[in-house]
Every structure is written in structure tokens, then in C-alpha cells.
N, C-alpha and C positions, 0 to 999 in steps of 0.2 A: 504494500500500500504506500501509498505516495502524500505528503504530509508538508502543511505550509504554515509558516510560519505569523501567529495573529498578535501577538505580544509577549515581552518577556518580565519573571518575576524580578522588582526592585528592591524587593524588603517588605517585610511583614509589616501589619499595620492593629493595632493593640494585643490584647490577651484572648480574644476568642476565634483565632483563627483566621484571620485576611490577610489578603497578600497584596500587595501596593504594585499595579501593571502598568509597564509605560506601551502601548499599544503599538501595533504597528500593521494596523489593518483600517481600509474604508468602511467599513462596513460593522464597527466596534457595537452599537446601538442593535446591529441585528446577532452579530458573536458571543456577545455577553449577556446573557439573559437565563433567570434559574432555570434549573432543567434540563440546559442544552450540553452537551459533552463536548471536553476537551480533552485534550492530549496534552502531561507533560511531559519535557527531555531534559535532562543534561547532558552532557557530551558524553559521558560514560554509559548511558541506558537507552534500553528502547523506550518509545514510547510509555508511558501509565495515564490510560483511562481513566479521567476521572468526572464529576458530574456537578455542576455551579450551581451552588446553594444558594449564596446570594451577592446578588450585583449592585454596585452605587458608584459614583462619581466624585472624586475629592481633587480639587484642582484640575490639573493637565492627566491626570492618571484613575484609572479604573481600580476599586475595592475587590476584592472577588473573596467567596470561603467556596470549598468546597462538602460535600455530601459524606467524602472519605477524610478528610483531616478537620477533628473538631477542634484545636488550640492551637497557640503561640508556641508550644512545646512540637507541635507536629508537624510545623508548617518552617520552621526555621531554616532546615536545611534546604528548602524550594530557594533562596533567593539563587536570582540570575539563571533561573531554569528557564527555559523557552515554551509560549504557552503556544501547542498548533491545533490544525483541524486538516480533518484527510479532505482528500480529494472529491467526494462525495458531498460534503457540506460547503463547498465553494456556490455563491449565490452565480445564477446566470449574470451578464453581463448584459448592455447596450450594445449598440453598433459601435466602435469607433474605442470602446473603456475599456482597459487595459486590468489584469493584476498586475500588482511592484513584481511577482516573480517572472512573469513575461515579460519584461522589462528591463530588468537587472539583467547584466550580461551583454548586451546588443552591443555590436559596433556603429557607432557614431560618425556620420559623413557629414560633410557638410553638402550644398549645392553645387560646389565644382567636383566632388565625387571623394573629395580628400579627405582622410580616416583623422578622426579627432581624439578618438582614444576608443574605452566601455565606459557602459553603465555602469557603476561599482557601485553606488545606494541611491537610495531617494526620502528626500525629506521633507514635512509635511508640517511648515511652519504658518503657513494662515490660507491666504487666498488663496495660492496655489501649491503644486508639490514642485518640488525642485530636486533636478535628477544630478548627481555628482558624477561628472566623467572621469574617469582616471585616466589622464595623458601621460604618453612617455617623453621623459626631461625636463615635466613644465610643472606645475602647480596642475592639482586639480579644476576641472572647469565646471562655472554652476552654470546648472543650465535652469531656466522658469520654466515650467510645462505648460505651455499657453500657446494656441495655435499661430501666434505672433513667429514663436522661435521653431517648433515642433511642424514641421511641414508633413514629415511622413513614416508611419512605424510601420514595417515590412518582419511581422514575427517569425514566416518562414524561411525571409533570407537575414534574419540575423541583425537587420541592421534599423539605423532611425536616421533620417535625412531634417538637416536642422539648418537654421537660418541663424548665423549670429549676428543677433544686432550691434548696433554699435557699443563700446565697449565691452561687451562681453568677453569675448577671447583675448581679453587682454590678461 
């Protein structure tokens, strides 16, 4: 089974079991909701199925307990475990919308055909998301995801055709 990545544990949050999540999915409001199953990892283990007892919202980051770990005592060792969902729970898409994991990885041209680097992350600080290219020799490039800079994603060939504005590539 095939398995993607919706947020990772940051630290526990008082004595009765919540884990403090810094999210990394669109779609958090339909992910986190009691009852719905998650999956967590560390780098050492396979996935553990487990099931969201209750969901709330504190600042920039999501509350979560689960149905299997009732305390602060049990819940300690999750920090920085990765929270996922298989393949099967991914919501259908729009025309033209993307997941971050079809996304991450592409090679980056620009309009005269010339390789800008990959996709390495994408980050999701207000109006838009912003995809970090990782170029060779140079500083990383931010790129806006705004159909201004973002002309064309090609998932079967790999790559995303981009317009940089002024400044940008600097």
C-alpha cells in the first residue's frame, strides 16, 4: 500500500493525550475529523493504524488524541512521527489541482526550454503555496504558485514550465 504524507507530530499538548500537528495537507478540515483513520510512522516502523478521537484547532497547528493512546504518558514518544493516509483516502481532485506529492520532484523549465532545477518542497504561507526549486550552484528559487509564474505542469513528463517574473530568478 502506498501512503502520503498529511502532517507531522510536534509535541504533545497537556496530560490527556494530544499531540500538537503542524499539517501538511489541503485538505486538513476534511483529514482530521473523529473517527477517520490515520496512519502513524517513524523512520524505524511501519505504519500503526490508528483512529482520531478528537480534533480542534490551536493557533497554526491541529490538536489530535487518539482512540489507542489515552495520556501524556503514551503519547510522548509520537513527537516528530509523520501523520499519513493511504492511497484510498486521497479526496478526488478538480481539473487542473494538483497533490504536493505530484508535484515535488518535477523538473522545472523555464519558456526557453532551460532546466531550472526540482521541486524539493512546497510551502503554504497565506494566499498562495510556494514551490522551492532546488538549483544547482545557486541558492534555492521561490517560486508563487499563481498562474502569473506557473504556465504548465506536465505530471507524465516530469516537468512544470514557468514564467519568471521579474526578479524572481535573481
Amino acid at each position: 500500500m502506498k501512503y502520503f504524507e498529511v502532517g507531522t507530530i510536534v509535541n504533545t499538548h497537556g496530560i490527556k493525550g494530544e499531540v500538537k500537528v503542524a499539517v501538511v495537507t489541503d485538505f486538513a478540515k476534511q483529514r482530521f475529523q473523529p473517527g477517520k483513520i490515520v496512519y502513524l510512522q517513524n523512520n524505524q516502523t511501519s505504519p500503526e493504524k490508528v483512529t482520531l478521537k478528537t480534533v480542534r484547532t490551536f493557533k497554526q497547528f491541529y490538536l489530535l488524541s487518539f482512540n489507542e493512546y489515552s495520556d501524556l504518558t503514551a503519547v510522548e514518544h509520537l513527537k516528530q512521527v509523520k501523520i499519513l493516509i493511504d492511497e484510498n483516502q486521497q479526496a478526488p481532485l478538480a481539473q487542473g489541482d494538483y497533490y504536493y506529492h505530484q508535484i515535488i520532484g518535477l523538473q522545472v523549465i523555464d519558456q526557453q526550454q532551460q532546466s531550472l532545477g526540482k521541486i524539493k518542497e512546497i510551502l503554504s504561507p497565506g494566499a498562495n503555496d510556494v514551490w522551492i526549486v532546488e538549483r544547482s550552484g545557486k541558492a534555492d528559487l521561490l517560486l508563487p504558485a499563481i498562474h502569473d509564474v506557473i504556465k504548465k505542469i506536465d505530471i507524465e513528463q516530469h516537468k512544470v514550465e514557468v514564467e519568471l517574473l521579474d526578479g524572481l530568478g535573481d
